[in-house]
Every structure is written in structure tokens, then in C-alpha cells.
C-alpha positions as CSV (number, residue, x, y, z in Angstrom):
1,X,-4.3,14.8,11.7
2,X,-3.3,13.0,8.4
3,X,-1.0,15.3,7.3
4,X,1.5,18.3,8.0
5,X,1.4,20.8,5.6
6,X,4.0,23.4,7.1
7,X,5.5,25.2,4.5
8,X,8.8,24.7,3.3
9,X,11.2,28.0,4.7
10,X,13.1,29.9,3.0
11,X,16.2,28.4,4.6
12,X,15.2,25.1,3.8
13,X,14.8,26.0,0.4
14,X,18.6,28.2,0.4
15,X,19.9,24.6,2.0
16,X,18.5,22.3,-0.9
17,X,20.0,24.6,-3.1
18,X,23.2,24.1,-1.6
19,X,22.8,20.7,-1.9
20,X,21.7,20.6,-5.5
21,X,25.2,22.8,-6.2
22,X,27.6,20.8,-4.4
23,X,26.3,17.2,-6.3
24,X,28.7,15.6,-8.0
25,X,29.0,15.7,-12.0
26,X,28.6,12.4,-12.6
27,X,26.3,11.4,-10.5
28,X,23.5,9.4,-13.0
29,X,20.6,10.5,-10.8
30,X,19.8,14.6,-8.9
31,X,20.6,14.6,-5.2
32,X,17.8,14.2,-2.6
33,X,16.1,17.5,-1.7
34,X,13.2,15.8,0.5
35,X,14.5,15.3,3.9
36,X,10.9,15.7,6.0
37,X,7.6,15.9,5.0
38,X,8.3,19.9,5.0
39,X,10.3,19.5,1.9
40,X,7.7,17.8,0.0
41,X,5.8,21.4,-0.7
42,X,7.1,22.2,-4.9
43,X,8.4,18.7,-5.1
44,X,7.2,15.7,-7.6
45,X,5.7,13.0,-6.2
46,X,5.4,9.7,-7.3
47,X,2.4,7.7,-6.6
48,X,0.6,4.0,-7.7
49,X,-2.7,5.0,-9.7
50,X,-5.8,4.5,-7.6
51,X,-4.2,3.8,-4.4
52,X,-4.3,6.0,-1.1
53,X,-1.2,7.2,-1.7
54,X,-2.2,8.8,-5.0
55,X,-5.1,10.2,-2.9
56,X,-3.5,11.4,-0.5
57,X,-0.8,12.6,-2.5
58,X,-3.0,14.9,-4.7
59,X,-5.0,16.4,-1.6
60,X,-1.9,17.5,-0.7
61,X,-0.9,19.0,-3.6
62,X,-4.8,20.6,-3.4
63,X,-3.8,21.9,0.0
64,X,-0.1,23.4,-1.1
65,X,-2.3,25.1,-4.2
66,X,-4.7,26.7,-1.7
67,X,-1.5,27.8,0.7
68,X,0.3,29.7,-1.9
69,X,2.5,26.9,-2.5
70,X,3.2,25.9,-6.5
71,X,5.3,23.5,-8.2
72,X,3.9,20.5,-6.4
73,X,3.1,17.6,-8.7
74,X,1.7,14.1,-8.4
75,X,2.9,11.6,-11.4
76,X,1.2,8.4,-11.2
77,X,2.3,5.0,-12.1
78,X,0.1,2.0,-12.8
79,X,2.9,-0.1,-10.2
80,X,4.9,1.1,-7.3
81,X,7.9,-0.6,-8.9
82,X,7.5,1.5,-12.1
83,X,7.6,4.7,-9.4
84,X,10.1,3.5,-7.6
85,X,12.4,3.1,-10.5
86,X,11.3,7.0,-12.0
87,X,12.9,7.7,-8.7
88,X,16.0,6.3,-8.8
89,X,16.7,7.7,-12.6
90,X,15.8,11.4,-10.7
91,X,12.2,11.6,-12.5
92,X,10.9,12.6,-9.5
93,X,11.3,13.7,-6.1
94,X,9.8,11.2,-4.0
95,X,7.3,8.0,-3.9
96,X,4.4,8.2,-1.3
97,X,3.3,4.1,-0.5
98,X,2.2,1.9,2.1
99,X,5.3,1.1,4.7
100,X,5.6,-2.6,4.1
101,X,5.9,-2.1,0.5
102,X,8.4,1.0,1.0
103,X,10.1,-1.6,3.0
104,X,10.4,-4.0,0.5
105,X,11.9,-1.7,-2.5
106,X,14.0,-0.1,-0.2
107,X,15.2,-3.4,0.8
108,X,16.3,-4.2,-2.7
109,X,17.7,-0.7,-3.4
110,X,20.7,0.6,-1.2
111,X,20.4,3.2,-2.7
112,X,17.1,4.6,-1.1
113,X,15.5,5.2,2.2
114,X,12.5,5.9,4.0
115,X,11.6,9.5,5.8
116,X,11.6,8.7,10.0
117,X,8.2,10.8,9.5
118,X,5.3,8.5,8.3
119,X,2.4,10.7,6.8
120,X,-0.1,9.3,7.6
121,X,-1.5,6.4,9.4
122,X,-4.6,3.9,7.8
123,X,-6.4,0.8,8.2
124,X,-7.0,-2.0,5.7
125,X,-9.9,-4.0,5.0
126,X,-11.7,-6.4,2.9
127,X,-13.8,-4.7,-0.1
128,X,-17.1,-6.2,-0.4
129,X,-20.2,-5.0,-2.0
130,X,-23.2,-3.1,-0.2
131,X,-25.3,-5.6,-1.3
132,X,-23.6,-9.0,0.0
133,X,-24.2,-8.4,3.8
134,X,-24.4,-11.7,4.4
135,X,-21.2,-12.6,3.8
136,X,-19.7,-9.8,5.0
137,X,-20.9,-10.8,8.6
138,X,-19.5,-14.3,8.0
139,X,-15.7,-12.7,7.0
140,X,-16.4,-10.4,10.1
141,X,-17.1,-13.5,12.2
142,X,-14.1,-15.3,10.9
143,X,-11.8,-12.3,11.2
144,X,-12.3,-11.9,14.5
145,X,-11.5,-15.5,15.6
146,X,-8.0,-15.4,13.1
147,X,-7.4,-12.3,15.6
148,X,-8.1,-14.5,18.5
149,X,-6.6,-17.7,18.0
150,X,-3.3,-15.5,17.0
151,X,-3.7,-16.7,13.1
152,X,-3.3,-12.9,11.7
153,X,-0.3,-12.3,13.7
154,X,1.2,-15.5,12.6
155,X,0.7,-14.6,9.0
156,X,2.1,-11.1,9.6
157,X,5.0,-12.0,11.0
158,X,5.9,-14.5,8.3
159,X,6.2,-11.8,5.9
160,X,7.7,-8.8,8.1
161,X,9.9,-8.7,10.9
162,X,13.1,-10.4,11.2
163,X,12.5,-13.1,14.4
164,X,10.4,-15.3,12.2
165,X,9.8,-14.0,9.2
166,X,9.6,-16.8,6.5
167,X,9.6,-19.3,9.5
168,X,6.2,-19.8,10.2
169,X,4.2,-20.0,6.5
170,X,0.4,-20.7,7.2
171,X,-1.2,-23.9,6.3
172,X,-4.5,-24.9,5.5
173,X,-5.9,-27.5,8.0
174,X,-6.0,-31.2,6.3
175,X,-9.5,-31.6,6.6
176,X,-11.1,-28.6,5.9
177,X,-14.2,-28.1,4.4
178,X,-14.4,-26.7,0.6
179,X,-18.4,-27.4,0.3
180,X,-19.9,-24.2,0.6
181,X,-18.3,-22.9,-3.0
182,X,-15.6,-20.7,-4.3
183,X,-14.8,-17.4,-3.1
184,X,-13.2,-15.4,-5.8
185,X,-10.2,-12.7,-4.9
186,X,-9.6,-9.6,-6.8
187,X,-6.4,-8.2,-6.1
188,X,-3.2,-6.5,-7.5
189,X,-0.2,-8.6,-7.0
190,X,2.6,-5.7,-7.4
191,X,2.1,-4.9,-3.5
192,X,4.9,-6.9,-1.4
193,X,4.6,-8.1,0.9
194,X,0.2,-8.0,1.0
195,X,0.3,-9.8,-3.2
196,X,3.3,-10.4,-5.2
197,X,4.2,-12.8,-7.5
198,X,6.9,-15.9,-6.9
199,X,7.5,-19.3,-8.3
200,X,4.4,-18.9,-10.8
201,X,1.9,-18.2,-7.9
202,X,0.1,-15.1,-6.2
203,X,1.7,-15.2,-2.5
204,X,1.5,-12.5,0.6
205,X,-0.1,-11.5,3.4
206,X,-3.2,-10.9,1.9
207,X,-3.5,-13.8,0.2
208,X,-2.8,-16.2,3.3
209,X,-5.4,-13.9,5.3
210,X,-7.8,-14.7,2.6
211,X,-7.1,-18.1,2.5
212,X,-7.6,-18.6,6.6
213,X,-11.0,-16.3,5.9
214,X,-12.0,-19.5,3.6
215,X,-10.6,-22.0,6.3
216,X,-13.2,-20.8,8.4
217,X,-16.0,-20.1,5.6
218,X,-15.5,-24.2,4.1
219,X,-14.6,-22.2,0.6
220,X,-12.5,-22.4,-2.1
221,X,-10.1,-19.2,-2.8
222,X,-9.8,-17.9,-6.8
223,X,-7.7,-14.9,-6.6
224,X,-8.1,-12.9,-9.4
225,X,-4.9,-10.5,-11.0
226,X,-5.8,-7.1,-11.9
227,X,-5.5,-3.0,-12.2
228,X,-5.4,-1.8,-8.5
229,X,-7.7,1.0,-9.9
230,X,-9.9,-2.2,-11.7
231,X,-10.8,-4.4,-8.3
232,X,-13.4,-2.1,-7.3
233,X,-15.5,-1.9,-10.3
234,X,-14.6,-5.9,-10.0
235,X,-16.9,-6.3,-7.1
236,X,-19.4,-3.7,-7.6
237,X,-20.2,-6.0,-11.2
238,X,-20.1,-9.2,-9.3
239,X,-17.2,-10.2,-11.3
240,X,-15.3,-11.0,-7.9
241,X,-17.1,-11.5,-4.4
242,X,-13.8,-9.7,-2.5
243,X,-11.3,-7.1,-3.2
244,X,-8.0,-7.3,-1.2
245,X,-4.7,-5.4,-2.0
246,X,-3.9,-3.3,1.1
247,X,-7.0,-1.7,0.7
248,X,-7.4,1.7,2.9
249,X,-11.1,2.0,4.2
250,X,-11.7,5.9,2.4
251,X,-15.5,8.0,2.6
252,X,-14.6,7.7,-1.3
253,X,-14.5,3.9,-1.5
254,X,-17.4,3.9,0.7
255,X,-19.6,5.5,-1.8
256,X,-19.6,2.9,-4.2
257,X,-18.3,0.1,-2.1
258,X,-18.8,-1.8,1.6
259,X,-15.9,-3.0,3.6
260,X,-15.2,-5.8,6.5
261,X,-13.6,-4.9,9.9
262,X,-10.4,-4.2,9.7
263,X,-7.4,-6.9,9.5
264,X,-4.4,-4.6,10.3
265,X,-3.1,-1.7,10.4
266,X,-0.1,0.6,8.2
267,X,1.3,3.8,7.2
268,X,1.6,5.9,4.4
269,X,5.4,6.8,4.0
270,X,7.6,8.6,1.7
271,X,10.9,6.9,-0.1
272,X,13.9,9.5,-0.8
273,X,17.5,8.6,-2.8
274,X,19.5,8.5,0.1
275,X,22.3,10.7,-2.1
């Protein structure tokens, strides 16, 4: 199942009213009302434009529609950040994203928290066009030996976790071979920890993935910055030969765009003001 849509009871609905009443005055942002994935039936939720959250997000409004439910609302943001922040000024009631982002905002904001509940569960992959089979079996091939030789997990755990996290950066081999061209990158870098931006540079998980993937290819990586919702269209035109971002393999995606085998997995979760 990818979601629960049980309906919010009665009770629940008399105890987030009590909760609303008893806020304090001055308080510069509403209490928190969303407490499971129950309470999110009549609530605003605050997604990044394109992504599977905003997918998932709307079916789920589509589903609360078709149950009776009304007042449930989807307002979309072209950057989780810019979400994030409408929910701590109490624009809306939640933000649906990928865990490892949550993680990060949350992170930098004591002030929020993430729902014990994840909603749903996804894989990520390499966008690549229908047409470019070739190289989709070489990134396949070299995929699967980063799983092998524990490279992937190495690169994971440099970014998340706290036993080695930031201890264990990957490196391009010395030698390594750049003759068979350059492999260009579209991505979003407002994702953390898959793309963000520090010191002047595009860096994350995604990015070192994709630069092992080029290790083993002998090519050079371009990473091109853009719209989340732009990257497909990117590739379909030929303007970049990849798409990575924490993409979520989707039938959607699939009818206008091909994807590699899978490079990890995440969730979809909900941040909540902790007040």
C-alpha cells in the first residue's frame, strides 16, 4: 500500500480543536494539528513542484475528495526550503518530502519534526532517455559493481548517518580514464543531502554517485543546475544525457522517460511544527 487514507474521527478533530484553543497568544506561528498521517485529511500540505511528493500529495487529496473528505489542499513550492519556511510562519499544515531531505531541514530547525509514520516508501534512479539504451546498460553495468565493491554505501554514509558521516568523502582514482567524452548531469541542487550547493560547488550524494558512474564509464561529469520540474524535458531534448535529483521511478515518468536500476532506496515523510 502507499498510502493510509483512514479518515480523520470526530474525536480527533474535537482534540485538535482543543489544541488550537489552548495555543498561546503570542505564539508567531498556529499550533500543530497533524500528529499521524490520519490528521492530514482537511489539512494544507506543502509540497516541491514536480516532485513525488507533490504527486503523491495531490492523489491524496484526489482520494480524500472521492471519500467525502474536503478542505484538503496541496500548495506547491518551486524548493523544499521555500515549503519548509511557509511552515514554520503557519502557511500551511505540513510539508510532504523525501526522508533525507526532511532530515536535513529538520536538522536546522528545532523547531520542527518528522511524523514516526513514513507515507510511503520509493526507489530512486537515474533518468535517461528511451532512446539511449546503450548507455543505459553501461550505467546499469557500472551500478552494479559500485554496489559490489561497497562504493554506494560508502557514498551514503558520508552524507547520512552519524558513525562516519563526513569521514569517508569519495575520490576519483588518480588515473582514471576521461577519453570516452563528457557526460552531462541535469539535476536540482535544493535537495540535501542527494544536490546542494557549498563552497561555490554542486555536492551530494547524487553527485558523487554520478561521478563513480563516470569513474567506471572513462567520462567526464557536467552537472547541469535546474527546475526539478525542467530535468526531464532536459533529457528527453538531448540537452543533458542524465537526470539525477532523488528521482522516484513513477508509470508517469515512464511515459515520456527511461530509467537505470535503482541506486537506493527512501521514503516519503511528513514534517510538522513540533508546537
Amino acid at each position: 500500500m502507499k498510502y493510509n487514507f483512514v479518515k480523520k474521527t470526530i474525536t480527533l478533530a474535537l482534540a485538535a480543536g482543543m489544541v488550537m484553543g489552548l495555543a498561546a497568544c503570542g505564539s508567531s506561528a498556529p499550533p500543530n494539528t497533524v500528529f499521524s498521517l490520519d490528521d492530514m485529511a482537511g489539512k494544507t500540505i506543502g509540497v516541491q513542484l514536480g516532485t513525488t511528493g507533490d504527486t503523491y500529495a495531490s492523489d491524496y487529496k484526489e482520494e480524500q475528495e472521492k471519500a467525502g473528505v474536503k478542505g484538503t489542499k496541496v500548495e506547491q513550492y518551486s524548493k523544499g526550503a521555500d515549503a519548509v519556511q511557509a511552515l514554520k510562519q503557519g502557511k500551511i499544515d505540513c510539508v510532504m518530502i523525501d526522508r533525507q531531505p526532511a532530515e536535513a531541514f529538520v536538522e536546522k530547525n528545532d523547531d520542527l519534526t518528522i511524523l514516526e509514520e513514513d507515507f510511503t516508501e520509493e526507489d530512486y534512479a537515474i533518468a535517461i532517455s528511451k532512446e539511449n539504451t546503450e548507455l543505459k546498460e553501461k550505467i546499469n553495468e557500472a551500478l552494479a559493481e559500485l554496489k559490489e565493491d561497497g562504493t554506494l554505501d560508502a557514498i551514503m554514509s558520508n552524507y547520512i548517518g552519524d558513525d562516519t558521516k563526513g569521514k569517508n568523502p569519495y575520490e576519483s582514482p588518480a588515473d582514471v580514464d576521461r577519453s570516452n567524452g563528457t557526460l552531462t548531469m541535469a539535476t536540482n541542487a535544493e535537495f540535501p543531502p542527494y544536490e546542494y550547493h557549498e563552497g561555490g560547488e554542486i555536492v551530494g550524494i547524487d553527485v558523487d554517485m554520478a561521478r563513480a558512474v563516470c569513474d567506471k564509464l572513462g567520462m567526464e561529469l557536467k552537472i547541469e543546475d535546474m527546475a526539478f520540474d525542467a530535468i526531464i524535458n532536459a533529457v528527453q531534448s538531448g540537452k543533458a544525457d542524465i537526470g539525477v535529483a532523488g528521482m522516484t521511478v513513477t508509470p508517469d515518468r515512464l511515459e515520456n522517460i527511461d530509467f537505470t536500476d535503482s541506486y537506493t532506496t527512501s521514503q516519503q515523510v511528513i514534517i510538522v511544527r513540533k508546537k
